[in-house]
C-alpha positions as CSV (number, residue, x, y, z in Angstrom):
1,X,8.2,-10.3,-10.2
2,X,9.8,-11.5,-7.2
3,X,12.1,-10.3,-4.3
4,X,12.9,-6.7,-4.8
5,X,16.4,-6.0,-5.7
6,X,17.3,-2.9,-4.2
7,X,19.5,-0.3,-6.0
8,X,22.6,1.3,-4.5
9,X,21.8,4.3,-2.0
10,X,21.9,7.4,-3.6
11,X,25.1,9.1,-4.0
12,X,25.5,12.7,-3.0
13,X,25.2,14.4,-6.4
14,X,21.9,12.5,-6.8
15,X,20.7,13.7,-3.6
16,X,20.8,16.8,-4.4
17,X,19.4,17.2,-7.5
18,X,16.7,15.0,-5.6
19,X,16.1,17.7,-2.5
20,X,17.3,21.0,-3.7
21,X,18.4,23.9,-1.3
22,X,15.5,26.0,-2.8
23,X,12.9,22.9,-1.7
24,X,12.1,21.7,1.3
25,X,10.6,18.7,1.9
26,X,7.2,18.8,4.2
27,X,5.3,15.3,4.5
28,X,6.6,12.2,3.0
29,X,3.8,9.5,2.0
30,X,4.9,5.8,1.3
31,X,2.5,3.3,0.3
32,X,4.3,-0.1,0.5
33,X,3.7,-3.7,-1.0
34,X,3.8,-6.4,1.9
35,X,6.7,-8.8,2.3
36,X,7.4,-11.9,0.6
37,X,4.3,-14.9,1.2
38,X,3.4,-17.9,0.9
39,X,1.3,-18.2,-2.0
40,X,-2.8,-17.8,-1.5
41,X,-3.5,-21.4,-2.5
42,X,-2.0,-24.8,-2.7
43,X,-0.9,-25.5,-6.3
44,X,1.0,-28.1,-8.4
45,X,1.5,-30.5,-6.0
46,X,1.5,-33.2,-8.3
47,X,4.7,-31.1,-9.5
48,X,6.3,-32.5,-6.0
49,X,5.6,-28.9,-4.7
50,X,5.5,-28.9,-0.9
51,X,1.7,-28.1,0.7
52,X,3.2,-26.3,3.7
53,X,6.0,-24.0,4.4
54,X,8.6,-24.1,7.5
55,X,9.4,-20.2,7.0
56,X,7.2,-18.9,9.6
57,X,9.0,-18.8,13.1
58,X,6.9,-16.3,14.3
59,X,4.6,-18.7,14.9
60,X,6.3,-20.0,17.8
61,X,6.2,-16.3,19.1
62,X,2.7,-15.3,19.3
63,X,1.1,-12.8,21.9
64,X,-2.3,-11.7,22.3
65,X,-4.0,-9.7,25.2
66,X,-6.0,-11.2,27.3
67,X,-8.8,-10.2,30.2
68,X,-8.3,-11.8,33.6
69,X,-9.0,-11.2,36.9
70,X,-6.8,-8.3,39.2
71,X,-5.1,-9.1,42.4
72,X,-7.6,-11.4,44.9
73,X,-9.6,-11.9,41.9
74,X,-11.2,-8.2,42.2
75,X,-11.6,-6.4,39.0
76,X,-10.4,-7.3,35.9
77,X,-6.5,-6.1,34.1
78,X,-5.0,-6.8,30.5
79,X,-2.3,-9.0,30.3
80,X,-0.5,-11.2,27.6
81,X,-0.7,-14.9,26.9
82,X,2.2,-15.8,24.7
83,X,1.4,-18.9,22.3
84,X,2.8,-20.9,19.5
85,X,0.3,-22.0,16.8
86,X,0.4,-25.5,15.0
87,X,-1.8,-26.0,11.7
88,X,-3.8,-29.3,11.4
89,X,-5.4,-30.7,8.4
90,X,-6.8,-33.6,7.3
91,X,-5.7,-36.9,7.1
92,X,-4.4,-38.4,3.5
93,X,-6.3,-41.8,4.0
94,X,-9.4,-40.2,5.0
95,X,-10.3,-37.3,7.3
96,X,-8.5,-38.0,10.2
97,X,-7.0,-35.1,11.4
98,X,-3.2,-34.8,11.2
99,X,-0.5,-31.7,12.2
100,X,0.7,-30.0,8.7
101,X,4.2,-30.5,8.3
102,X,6.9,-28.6,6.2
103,X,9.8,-30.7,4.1
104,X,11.7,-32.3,6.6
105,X,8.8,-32.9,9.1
106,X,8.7,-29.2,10.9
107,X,5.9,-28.8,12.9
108,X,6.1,-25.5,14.9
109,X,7.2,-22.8,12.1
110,X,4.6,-24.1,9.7
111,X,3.3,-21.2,7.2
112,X,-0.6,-20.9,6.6
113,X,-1.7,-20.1,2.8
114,X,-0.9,-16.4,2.2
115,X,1.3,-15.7,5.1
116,X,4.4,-13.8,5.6
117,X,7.3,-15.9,6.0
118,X,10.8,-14.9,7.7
119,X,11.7,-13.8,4.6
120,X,8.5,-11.6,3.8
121,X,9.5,-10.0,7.5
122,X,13.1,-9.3,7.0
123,X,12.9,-7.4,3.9
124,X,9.8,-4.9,5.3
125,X,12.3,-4.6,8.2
126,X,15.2,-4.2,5.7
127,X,12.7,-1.4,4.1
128,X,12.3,0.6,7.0
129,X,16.0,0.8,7.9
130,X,16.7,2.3,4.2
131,X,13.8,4.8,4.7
132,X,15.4,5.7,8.1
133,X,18.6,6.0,6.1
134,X,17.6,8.8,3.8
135,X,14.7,10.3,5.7
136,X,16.8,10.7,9.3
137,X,20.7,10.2,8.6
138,X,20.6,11.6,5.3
139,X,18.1,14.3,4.9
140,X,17.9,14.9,8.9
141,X,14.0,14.9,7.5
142,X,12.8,13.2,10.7
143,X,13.9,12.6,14.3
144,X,16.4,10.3,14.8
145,X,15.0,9.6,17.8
146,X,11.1,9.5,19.1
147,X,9.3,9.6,22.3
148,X,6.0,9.2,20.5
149,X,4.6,8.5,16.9
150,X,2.0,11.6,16.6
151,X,3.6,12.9,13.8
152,X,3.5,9.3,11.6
153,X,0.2,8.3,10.1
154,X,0.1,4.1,10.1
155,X,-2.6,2.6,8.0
156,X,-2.9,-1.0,6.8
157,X,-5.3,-3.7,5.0
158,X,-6.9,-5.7,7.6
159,X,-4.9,-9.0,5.9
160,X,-2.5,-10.2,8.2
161,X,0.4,-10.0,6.2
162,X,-0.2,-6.7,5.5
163,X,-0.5,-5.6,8.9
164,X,2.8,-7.7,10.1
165,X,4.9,-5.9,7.1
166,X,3.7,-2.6,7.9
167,X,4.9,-3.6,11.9
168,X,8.3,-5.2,10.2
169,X,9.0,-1.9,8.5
170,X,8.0,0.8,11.2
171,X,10.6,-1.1,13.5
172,X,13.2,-1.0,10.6
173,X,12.3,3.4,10.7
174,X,12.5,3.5,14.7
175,X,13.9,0.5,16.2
176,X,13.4,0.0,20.1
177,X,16.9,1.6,21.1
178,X,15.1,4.7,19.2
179,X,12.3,5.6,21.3
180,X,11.5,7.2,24.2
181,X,11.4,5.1,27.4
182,X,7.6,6.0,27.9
183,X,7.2,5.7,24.0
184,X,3.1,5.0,23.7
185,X,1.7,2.8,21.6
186,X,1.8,4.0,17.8
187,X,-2.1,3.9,16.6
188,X,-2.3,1.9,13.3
189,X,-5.3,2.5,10.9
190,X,-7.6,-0.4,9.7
191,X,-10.9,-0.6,8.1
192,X,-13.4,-3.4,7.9
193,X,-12.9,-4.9,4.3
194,X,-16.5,-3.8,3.3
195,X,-15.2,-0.1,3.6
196,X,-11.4,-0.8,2.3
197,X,-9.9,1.4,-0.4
198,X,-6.0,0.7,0.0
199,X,-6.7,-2.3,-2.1
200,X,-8.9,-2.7,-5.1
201,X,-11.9,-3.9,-3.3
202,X,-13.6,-6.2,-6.4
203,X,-14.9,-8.2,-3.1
204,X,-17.7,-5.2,-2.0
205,X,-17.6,-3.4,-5.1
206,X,-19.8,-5.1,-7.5
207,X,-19.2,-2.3,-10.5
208,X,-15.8,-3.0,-10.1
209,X,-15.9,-6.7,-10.1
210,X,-17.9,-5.9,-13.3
211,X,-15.4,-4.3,-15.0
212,X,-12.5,-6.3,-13.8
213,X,-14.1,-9.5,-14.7
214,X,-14.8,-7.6,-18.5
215,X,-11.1,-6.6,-19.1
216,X,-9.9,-10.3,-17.6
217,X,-12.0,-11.5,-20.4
218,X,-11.1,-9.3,-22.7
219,X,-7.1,-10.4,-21.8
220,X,-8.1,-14.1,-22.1
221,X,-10.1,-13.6,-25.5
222,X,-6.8,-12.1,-26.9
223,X,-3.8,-14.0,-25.4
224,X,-5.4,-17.6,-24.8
225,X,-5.3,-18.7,-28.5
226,X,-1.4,-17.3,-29.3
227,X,2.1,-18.8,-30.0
228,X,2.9,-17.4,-26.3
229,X,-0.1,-19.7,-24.7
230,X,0.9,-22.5,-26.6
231,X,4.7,-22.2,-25.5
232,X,3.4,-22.4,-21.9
233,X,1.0,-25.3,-22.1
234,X,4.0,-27.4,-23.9
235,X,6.5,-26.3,-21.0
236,X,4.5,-26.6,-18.0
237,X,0.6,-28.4,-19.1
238,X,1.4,-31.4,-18.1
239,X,1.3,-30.3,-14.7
240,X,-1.9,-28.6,-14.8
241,X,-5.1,-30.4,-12.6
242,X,-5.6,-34.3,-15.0
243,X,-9.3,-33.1,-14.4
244,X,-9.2,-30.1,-16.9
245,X,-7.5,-29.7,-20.6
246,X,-4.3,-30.0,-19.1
247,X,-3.8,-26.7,-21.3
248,X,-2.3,-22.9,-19.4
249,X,-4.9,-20.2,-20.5
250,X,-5.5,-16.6,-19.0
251,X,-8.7,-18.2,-17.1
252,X,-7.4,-21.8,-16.8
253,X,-7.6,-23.9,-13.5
254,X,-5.6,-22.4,-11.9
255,X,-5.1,-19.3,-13.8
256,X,-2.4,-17.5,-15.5
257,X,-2.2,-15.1,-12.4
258,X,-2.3,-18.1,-10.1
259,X,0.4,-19.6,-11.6
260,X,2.3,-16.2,-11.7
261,X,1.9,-16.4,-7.8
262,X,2.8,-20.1,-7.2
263,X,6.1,-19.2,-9.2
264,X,6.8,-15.8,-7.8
265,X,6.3,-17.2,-4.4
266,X,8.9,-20.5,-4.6
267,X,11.7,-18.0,-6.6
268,X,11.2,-15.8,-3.2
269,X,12.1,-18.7,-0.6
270,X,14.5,-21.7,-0.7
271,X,15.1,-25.5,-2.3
272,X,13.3,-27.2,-0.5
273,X,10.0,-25.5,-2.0
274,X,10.4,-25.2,-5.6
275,X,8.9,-26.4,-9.0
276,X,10.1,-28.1,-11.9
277,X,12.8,-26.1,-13.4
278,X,10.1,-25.7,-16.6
279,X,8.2,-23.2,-14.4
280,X,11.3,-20.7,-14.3
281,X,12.1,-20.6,-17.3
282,X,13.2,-17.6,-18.1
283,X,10.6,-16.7,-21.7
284,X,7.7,-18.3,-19.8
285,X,7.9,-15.5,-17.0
286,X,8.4,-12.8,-19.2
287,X,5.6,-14.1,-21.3
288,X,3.1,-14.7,-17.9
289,X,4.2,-11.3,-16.6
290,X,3.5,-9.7,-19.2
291,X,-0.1,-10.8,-19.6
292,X,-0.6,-10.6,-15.9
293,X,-0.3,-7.0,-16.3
294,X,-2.2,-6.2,-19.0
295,X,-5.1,-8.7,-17.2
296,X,-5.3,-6.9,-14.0
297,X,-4.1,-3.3,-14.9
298,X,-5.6,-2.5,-18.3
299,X,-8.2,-0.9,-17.4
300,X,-6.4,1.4,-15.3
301,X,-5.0,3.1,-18.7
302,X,-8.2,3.0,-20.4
303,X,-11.5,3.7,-18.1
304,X,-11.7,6.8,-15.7
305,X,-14.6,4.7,-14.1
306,X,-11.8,2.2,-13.4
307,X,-9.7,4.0,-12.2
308,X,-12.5,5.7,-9.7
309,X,-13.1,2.5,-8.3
310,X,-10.4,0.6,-8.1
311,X,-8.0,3.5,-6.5
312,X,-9.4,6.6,-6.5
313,X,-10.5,6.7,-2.9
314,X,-6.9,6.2,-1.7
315,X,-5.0,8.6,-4.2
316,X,-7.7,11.2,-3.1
317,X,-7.0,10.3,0.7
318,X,-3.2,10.9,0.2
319,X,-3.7,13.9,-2.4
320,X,-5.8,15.7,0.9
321,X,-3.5,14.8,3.4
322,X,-0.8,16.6,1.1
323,X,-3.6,19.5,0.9
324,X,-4.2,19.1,4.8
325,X,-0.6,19.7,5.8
326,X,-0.5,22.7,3.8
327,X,-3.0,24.1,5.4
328,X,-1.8,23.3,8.7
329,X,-5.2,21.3,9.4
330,X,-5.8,18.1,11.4
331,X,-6.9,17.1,7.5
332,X,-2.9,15.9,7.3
333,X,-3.3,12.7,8.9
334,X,-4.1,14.3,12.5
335,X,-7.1,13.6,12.5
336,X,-7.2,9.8,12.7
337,X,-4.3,9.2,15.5
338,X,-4.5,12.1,17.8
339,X,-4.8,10.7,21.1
340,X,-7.7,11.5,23.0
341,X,-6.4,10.1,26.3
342,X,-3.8,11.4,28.8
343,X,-1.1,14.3,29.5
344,X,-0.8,15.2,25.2
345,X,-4.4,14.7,24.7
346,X,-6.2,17.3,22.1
347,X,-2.3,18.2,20.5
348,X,-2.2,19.0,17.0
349,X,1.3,17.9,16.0
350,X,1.9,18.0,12.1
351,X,2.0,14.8,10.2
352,X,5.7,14.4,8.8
353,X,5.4,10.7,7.6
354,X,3.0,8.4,6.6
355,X,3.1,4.2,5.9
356,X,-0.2,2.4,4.3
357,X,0.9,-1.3,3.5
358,X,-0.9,-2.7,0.8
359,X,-0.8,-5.2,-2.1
360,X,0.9,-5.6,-5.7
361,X,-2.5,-4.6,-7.2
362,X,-2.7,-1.4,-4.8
363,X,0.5,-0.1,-6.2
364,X,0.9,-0.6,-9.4
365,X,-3.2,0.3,-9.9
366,X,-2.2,3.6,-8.3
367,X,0.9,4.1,-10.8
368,X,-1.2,3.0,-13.7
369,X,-3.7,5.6,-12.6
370,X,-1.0,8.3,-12.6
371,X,-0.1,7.0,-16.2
372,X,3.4,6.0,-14.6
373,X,3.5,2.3,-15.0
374,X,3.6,2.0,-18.6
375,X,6.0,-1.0,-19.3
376,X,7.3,-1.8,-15.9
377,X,6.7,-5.5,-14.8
378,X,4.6,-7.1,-11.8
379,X,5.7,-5.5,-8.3
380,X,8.4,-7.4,-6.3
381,X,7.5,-7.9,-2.8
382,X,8.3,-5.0,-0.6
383,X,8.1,-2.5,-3.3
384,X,7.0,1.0,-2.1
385,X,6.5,4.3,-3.8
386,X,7.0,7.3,-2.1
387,X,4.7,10.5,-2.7
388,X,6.7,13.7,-1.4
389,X,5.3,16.7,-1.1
390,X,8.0,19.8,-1.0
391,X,7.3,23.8,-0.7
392,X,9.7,26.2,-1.9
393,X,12.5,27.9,1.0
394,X,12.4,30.9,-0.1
395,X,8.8,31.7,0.8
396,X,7.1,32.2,-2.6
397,X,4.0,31.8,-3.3
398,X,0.8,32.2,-0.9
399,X,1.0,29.0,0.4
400,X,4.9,28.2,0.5
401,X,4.6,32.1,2.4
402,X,2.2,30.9,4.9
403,X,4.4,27.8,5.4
404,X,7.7,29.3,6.0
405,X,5.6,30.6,9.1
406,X,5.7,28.2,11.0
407,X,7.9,24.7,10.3
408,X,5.9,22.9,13.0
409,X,1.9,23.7,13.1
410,X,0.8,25.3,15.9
411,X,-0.2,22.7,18.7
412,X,-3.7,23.1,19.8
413,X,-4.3,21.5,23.6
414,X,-7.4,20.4,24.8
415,X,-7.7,23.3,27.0
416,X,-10.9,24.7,28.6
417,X,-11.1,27.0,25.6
418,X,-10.8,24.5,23.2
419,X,-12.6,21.6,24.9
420,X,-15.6,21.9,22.9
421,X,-14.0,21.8,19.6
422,X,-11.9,18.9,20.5
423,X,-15.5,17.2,21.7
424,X,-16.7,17.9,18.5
425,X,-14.2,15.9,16.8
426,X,-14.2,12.7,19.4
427,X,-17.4,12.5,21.6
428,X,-20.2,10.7,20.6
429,X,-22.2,13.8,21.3
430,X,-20.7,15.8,18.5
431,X,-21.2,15.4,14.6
432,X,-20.1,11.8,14.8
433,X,-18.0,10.5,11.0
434,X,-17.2,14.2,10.2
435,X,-13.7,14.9,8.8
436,X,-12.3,18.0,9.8
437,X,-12.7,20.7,7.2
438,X,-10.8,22.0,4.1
439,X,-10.1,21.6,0.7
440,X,-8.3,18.4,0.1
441,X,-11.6,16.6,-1.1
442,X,-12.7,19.6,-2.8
443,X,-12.3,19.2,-6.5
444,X,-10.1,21.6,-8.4
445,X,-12.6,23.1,-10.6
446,X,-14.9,24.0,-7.4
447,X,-12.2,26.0,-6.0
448,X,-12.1,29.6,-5.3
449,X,-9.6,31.6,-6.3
450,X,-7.9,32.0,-2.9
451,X,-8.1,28.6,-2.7
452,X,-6.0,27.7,-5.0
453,X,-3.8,30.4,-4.3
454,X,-3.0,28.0,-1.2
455,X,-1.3,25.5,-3.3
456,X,0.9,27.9,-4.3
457,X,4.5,27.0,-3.9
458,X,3.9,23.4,-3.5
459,X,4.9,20.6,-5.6
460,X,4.8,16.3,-5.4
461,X,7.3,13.7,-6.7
462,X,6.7,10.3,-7.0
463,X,9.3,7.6,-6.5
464,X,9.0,3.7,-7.3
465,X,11.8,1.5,-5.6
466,X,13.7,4.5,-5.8
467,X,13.2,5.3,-9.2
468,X,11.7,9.0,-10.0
469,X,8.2,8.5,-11.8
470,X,6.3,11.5,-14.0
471,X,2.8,12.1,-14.1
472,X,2.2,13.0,-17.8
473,X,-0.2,15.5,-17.3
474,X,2.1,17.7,-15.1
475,X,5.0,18.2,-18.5
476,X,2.8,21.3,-19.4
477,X,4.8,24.6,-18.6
478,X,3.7,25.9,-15.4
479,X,2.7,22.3,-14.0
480,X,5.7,21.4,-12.5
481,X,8.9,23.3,-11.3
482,X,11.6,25.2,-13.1
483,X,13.1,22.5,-15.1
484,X,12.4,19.6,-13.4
485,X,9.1,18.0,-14.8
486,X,9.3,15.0,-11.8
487,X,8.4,17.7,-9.6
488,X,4.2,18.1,-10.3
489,X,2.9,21.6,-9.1
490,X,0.6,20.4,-6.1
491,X,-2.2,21.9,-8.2
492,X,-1.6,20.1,-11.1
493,X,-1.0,16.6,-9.1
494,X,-4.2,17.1,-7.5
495,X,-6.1,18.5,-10.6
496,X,-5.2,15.0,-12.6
497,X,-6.3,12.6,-9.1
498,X,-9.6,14.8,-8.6
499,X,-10.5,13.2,-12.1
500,X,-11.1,10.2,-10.8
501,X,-11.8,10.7,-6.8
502,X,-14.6,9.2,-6.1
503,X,-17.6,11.5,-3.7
504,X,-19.2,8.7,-3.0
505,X,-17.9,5.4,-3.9
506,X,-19.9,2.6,-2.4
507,X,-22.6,4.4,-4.2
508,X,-21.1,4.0,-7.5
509,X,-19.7,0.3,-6.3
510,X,-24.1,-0.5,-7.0
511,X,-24.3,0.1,-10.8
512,X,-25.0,-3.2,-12.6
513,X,-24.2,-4.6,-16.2
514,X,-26.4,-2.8,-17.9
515,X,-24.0,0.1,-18.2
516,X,-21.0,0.0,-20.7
517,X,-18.1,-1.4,-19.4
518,X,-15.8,-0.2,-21.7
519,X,-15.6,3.4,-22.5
520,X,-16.4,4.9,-26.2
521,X,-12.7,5.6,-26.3
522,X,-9.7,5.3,-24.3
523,X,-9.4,7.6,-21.1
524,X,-5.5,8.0,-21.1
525,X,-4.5,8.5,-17.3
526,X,-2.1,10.7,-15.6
527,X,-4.1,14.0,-17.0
């Protein structure tokens, strides 16, 4: 529920049956949780809780670029200001303004509501450097050295925290001794919130708010009258606001969930920010956990329209940037961060790796979805599962043939010949918002034979912290490799996420209530 605690590395005999000889491992996709926060919203102050957090020294660090005039004042250059950012609120007599403060009077490492702390930072670091452990001093997978990120796809939620954890944990992969003196900037992905999918976006989808607010009801109508409800309101009500009932319910003031995050938060940081003892105690968070996740990801296991709009866009994004580097296509992740600017300008260089940093919900929706999360708990801070996609050595298959080819796709430079193709993907003269082609989005039904003869040889695991997850509805013989039913056949991964890809999502984000929000009968997922 809290801080991650990380297993042991794996030890040689599980490493191999992890990455078999007659396996290779092609792109590696992680999709990470951020690092440990503050929580979203002041709570329980009345419980002596401290307002604001000193755990935030990166305040005192800040940079931002800045346009000012060149030399002699012609012109105008980027440089840096460096800052340090206080917090002022108001005034506890009236409205006076005064400078937020943590415990012992700290001014200048003062946390905002939501924000990643020191702590939140060091373990996204701490996450990167055990990635770099396996994927580069372990599995020799990647470089161990870099003189340019073209071959890593970076994508993040525009919240802050999500984009500093993402930053924390590509430093821990390739830390500054590790790249290239001319090392460019690495290009990290964002979207406007309005067009987000690496979170379940209930904010601009209104179908999806819908249905989440129906299944939040549907928790509270079932848990808020039990023996489990009452055992919280005795142990921690009288803390609860003296306006209300004084009584913990799914869709109390604050809710069960904001509770969850108050007291997931505190257990992640130290002393000088906790609760009452009453709030940790030990039944109470097994009993809020385990509501929490049937509230917010219960209709993962039960609706397919769920599941299409809450994380369907990005399991078919990573699904066709599997597809894409199988068939060698900028569809891989290329697309998005070749540079179109200076001396490697218009290269094609193969997508190894991949981060997206996201949120609890993002992750375990997307497991849920998969029908892997069935009776796991809330996701610690920093978790990350890691989608692998492998081909076989020995060059079977149509696809896995094709692949053995070549282990590095072919560059393609922005040379006179090419020019107007590579216009065509970045000029505003050319068919503006077009991905490149293929058939990641394509859904399996629709494909030709040939085309799925491409997907031959190719197969997806899924690990969570570390631990090997299965997709159900690869167990079938002759969906997943010889023996080993973590190991999905590509086809059949993608078969089971095409169920629920959305083709156009902010279209279905319009229906209204007066469609069913729960299904005639339960849609299991993972098939």
């Amino acid at each position: 529920m809290t801080t991650l605690q990380v297993r042991k590395p794996y030890t040689q005999d599980e490493l191999r049956q992890l990455y078999p000889p007659e396996l290779q491992l092609q792109q590696v996709q992680i999709l990470l949780r951020h690092g440990e926060r503050t929580p979203v919203a002041p709570r329980f102050q009345n419980a002596g809780l401290q307002g604001f957090w000193p755990y935030c020294t990166a305040v005192r660090h800040l940079r931002d670029a800045v346009l000012e005039r060149g030399k002699d004042g012609k012109g105008e250059v980027f440089s840096t200001l460096e800052w340090k950012r206080r917090l002022e609120t108001f005034g506890a007599a009236d409205d006076s303004p005064v400078v937020a403060s943590g415990p012992a009077g700290e001014l200048d490492s003062v946390c905002d509501m939501g924000m990643l702390t020191d702590t939140g930072r060091l373990t996204t670091l701490q996450l990167g450097e055990r990635l770099r452990g396996l994927y580069v001093d372990r599995l020799g997978f990647l470089p161990k050295t870099i003189d340019s990120a073209d071959f890593i796809y970076l994508r993040t939620t525009p919240v802050p925290r999500s984009m500093q954890s993402l930053q924390q944990a590509f430093t821990g992969l390739y830390p500054t001794p590790t790249r290239g003196p001319n090392f460019p900037p690495p290009t990290i992905l964002t979207r406007a919130l309005s067009d987000e999918t690496l979170l379940p976006n209930d904010g601009h989808c209104r179908r999806f708010a819908i249905l989440a607010r129906a299944f939040g009801q549907r928790t509270a109508d079932r848990w808020n009258g039990t023996d489990d409800m009452a055992y919280l309101t005795k142990l921690i009500g009288k803390w609860m606001p003296e306006a209300g009932p004084q009584q913990v319910a799914v869709d109390s003031k604050p809710r069960l969930s904001g509770i969850m995050d108050t007291i997931n938060a505190t257990l992640a940081h130290g002393p000088e920010t906790r609760l009452p003892k009453e709030f940790y105690d030990p039944k109470a968070r097994e009993i809020i956990d385990k509501i929490g996740v049937e509230e917010w990801f219960g209709g993962y296991k039960e609706s397919e329209e769920y599941r299409k709009l809450g994380v369907g866009g990005l399991l078919g994004d990573i699904t066709a940037r599997m597809v894409g580097s199988v068939e060698h296509s900028l569809a891989d992740g290329q697309y998005e961060i070749m540079r179109t600017t200076g001396p490697n300008a218009g290269q094609h260089r193969a997508v190894k790796f991949g981060m997206s940093c996201a949120h609890d919900t993002t992750l375990a929706g997307a497991l849920t979805s998969l029908g892997a999360f069935d009776g796991y708990r809330w996701p610690p801070f920093t978790s990350h599962i890691a989608f692998e996609l492998f081909r076989k050595a020995d060059g079977s298959g149509a696809g896995a043939a094709e692949s053995n080819k070549a282990e590095v796709v072919p560059v393609v430079k922005a040379s006179p010949s090419t020019s107007s193709w590579f216009s065509s993907l970045f000029s505003s003269g050319a068919p503006a918002g077009q991905p490149p082609s293929g058939i990641g989005r394509k859904p399996t039904e629709e494909l030709s034979h040939a085309e799925k003869l491409t997907l031959d040889g190719y197969y997806v695991r899924i690990r969570y912290n570390d631990e090997i997850m299965k997709v159900p509805g690869c167990k079938a013989p002759g969906k997943h490799y010889k023996g080993d039913d973590s190991l999905c056949t590509l086809a059949a991964f993608k078969s089971v996420v095409d169920k629920f890809t959305p083709q156009d999502w902010k279209d279905e984000c319009k229906k209204g209530k007066e469609e069913p929000v729960f299904p005639a009968q339960i849609q299991p997922p993972g098939y």
